[in-house]
C-alpha positions in Angstrom: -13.7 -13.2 9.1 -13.6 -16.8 7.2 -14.0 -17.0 3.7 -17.6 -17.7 3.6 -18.2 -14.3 5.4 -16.3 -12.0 2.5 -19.2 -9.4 1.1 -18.0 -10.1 -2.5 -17.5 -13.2 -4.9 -14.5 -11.6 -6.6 -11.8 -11.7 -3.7 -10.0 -14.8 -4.3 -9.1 -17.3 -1.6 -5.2 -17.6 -0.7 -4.0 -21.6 0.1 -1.7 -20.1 2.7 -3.9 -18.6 6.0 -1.3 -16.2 6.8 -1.7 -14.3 3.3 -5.7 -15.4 3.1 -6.0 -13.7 6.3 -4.0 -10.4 5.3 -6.2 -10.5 2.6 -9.3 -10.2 4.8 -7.9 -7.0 6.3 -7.3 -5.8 2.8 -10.4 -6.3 0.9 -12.6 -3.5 1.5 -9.7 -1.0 0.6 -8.1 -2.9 -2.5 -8.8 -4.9 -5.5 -6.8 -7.8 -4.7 -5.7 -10.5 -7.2 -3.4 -13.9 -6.2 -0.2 -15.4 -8.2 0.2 -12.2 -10.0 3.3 -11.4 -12.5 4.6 -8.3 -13.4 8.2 -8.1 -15.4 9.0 -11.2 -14.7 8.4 -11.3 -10.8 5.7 -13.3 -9.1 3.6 -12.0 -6.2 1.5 -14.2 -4.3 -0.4 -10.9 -3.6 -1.0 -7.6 -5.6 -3.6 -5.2 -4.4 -4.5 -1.3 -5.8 -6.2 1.1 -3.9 -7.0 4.4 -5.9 -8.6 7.6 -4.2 -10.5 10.4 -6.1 -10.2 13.6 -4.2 -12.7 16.6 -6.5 -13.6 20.1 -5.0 -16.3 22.1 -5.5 -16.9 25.5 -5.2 -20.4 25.4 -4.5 -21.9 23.5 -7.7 -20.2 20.4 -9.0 -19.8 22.3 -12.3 -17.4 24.1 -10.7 -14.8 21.8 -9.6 -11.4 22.7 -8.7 -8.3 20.7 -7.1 -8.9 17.4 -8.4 -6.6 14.6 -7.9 -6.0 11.2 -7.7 -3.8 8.7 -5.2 -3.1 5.1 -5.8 -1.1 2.6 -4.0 -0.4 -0.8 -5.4 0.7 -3.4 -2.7 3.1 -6.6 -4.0 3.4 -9.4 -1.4 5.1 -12.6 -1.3 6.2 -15.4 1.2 9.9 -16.2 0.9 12.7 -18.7 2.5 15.2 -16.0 3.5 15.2 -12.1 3.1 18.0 -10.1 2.3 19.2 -6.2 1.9 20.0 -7.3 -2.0 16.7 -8.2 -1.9 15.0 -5.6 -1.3 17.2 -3.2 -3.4 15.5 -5.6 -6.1 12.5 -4.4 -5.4 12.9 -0.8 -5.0 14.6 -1.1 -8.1 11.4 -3.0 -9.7 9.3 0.0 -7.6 11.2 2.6 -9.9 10.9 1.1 -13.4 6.7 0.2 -12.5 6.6 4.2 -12.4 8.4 4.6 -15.2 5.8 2.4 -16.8 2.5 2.5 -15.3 2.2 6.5 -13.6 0.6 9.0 -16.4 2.3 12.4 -15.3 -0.6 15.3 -15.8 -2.1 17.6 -13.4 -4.2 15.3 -12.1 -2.1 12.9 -10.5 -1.1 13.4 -6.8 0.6 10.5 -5.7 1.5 7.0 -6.7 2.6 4.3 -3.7 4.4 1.3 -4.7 4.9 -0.9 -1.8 6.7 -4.1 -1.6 5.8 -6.8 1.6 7.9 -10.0 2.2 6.8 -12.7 4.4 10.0 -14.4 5.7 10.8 -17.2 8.5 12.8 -14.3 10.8 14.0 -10.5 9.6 17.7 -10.4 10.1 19.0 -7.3 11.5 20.8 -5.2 8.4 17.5 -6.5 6.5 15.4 -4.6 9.5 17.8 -1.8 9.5 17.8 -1.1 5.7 13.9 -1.0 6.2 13.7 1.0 9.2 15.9 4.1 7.5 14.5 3.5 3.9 13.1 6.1 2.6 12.2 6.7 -1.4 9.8 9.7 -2.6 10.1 11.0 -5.7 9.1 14.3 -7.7 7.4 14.5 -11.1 8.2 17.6 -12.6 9.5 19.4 -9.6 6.1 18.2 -8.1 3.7 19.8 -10.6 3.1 16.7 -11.4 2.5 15.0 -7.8 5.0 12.2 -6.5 5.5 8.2 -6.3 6.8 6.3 -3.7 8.6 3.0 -2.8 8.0 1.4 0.3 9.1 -1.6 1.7 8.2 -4.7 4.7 9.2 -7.3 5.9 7.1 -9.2 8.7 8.0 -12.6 10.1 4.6 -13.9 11.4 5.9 -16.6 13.1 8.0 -14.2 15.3 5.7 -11.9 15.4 8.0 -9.3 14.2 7.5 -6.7 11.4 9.5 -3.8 9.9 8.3 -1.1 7.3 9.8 1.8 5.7 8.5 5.2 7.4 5.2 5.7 4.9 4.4 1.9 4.7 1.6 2.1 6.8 -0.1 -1.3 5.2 2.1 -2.8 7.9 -1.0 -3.0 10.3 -2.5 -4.9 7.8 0.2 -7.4 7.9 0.8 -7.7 11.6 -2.1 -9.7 12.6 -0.9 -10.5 16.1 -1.5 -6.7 16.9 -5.2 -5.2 17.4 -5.9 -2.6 14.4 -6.9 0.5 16.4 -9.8 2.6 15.2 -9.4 6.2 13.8 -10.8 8.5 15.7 -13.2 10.9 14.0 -12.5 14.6 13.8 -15.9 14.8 16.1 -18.7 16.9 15.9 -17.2 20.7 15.6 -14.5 19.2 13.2 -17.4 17.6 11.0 -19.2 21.1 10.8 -15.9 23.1 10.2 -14.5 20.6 7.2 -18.1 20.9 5.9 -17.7 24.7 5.9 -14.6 24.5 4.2 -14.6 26.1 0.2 
C-alpha cells in the first residue's frame, strides 16, 4: 500500500519507510499519530486501539457485560537497545496506568506496549523480551487488568522479539506474510449467534 492508496486523510506519513510501512499495517486498527511525547519521552509512533464489547439479552435495553479493551502501541527507531532500556519502559508502561486507566466496572483491559526498532537485538536484550511478562490486577480483578508488553525488531536482520501477549509483533515484522484468521465457519457463526 503506498501512501496515496491510505482510505483516510488523517493517517500521517512517516519520513522513515520502515515505520511508514508498519504504519500501513496499523491503520485500520489504530488511531495513529507521529513524533508523539508523553512524560518526557518521544515516540516516533503512538497508536490506540479501543474495543467495545456490550451484550444483550434480547433487546438492547437490556444490556449486560459491557466492557471495554484498549491497547496503546509506543514505537521508536534507536542506535542500540539495551535490557536497562527496556526496564525504562516498563517502568514508563506502569506510571501511564497509574495515570491514564479509569478503574470501574467497565473496564476490561488496558495494553501498553512498547516497540524498538534497533540496528541488531543483542541476546540478554532478546532474552529479557522472550521471558517478560507484566499483567496486572485492578482490584483483585474486579476492575479488569493492564498490561506491559515489550519488542524489539531489527528490520535489517530480519529478526524480532516480543514479550508473550505482544502480538503487534506481526505488524512489525514485515519480511513475514500476515496469515489470515480463519473464521469460526458456518456452524460456529450460527452457534455464537445463538449465544444469550
Amino acid at each position: 500500500m503506498t501512501t496515496e492508496q491510505r482510505a483516510s486523510p488523517e493517517v500521517p506519513t512517516w519520513e522513515d519507510e520502515y515505520i511508514d510501512r508498519v504504519s500501513d499495517r496499523l491503520l485500520h486498527n489504530y488511531d495513529l499519530e507521529k513524533d508523539h511525547r508523553v512524560d518526557g519521552e518521544r515516540f516516533d509512533l503512538y497508536g490506540q486501539m479501543r474495543i467495545e464489547s456490550e451484550k444483550h439479552f434480547f433487546h438492547p435495553s437490556l444490556a449486560y457485560g459491557n466492557h471495554a479493551s484498549t491497547e496503546h502501541l509506543f514505537a521508536r527507531r534507536v542506535d542500540s537497545v539495551s535490557v536497562a532500556d527496556l526496564e525504562a519502559l516498563s517502568s514508563l508502561g506502569h506510571d501511564l496506568a497509574d495515570e491514564w486507566i479509569e478503574v470501574d466496572e467497565q473496564h476490561f483491559s488496558t495494553d501498553f506496549t512498547f516497540a524498538l526498532v534497533a540496528p541488531e537485538i543483542p541476546a540478554d536484550v532478546a532474552s529479557f523480551v522472550e521471558r517478560y511478562d507484566d499483567r496486572n490486577l485492578l482490584k483483585l480483578g474486579y476492575y479488569g487488568h493492564y498490561e506491559v508488553n515489550l519488542l524489539v525488531v531489527a528490520p535489517e536482520a530480519e529478526e524480532g522479539v516480543g514479550s508473550e501477549n505482544a502480538d503487534v509483533l506481526q505488524a512489525f515484522t514485515l519480511w513475514e506474510h500476515i496469515e489470515p484468521a480463519r473464521g469460526p465457519g458456518l456452524l460456529g457463526l450460527i452457534a455464537r449467534r445463538l449465544q444469550i
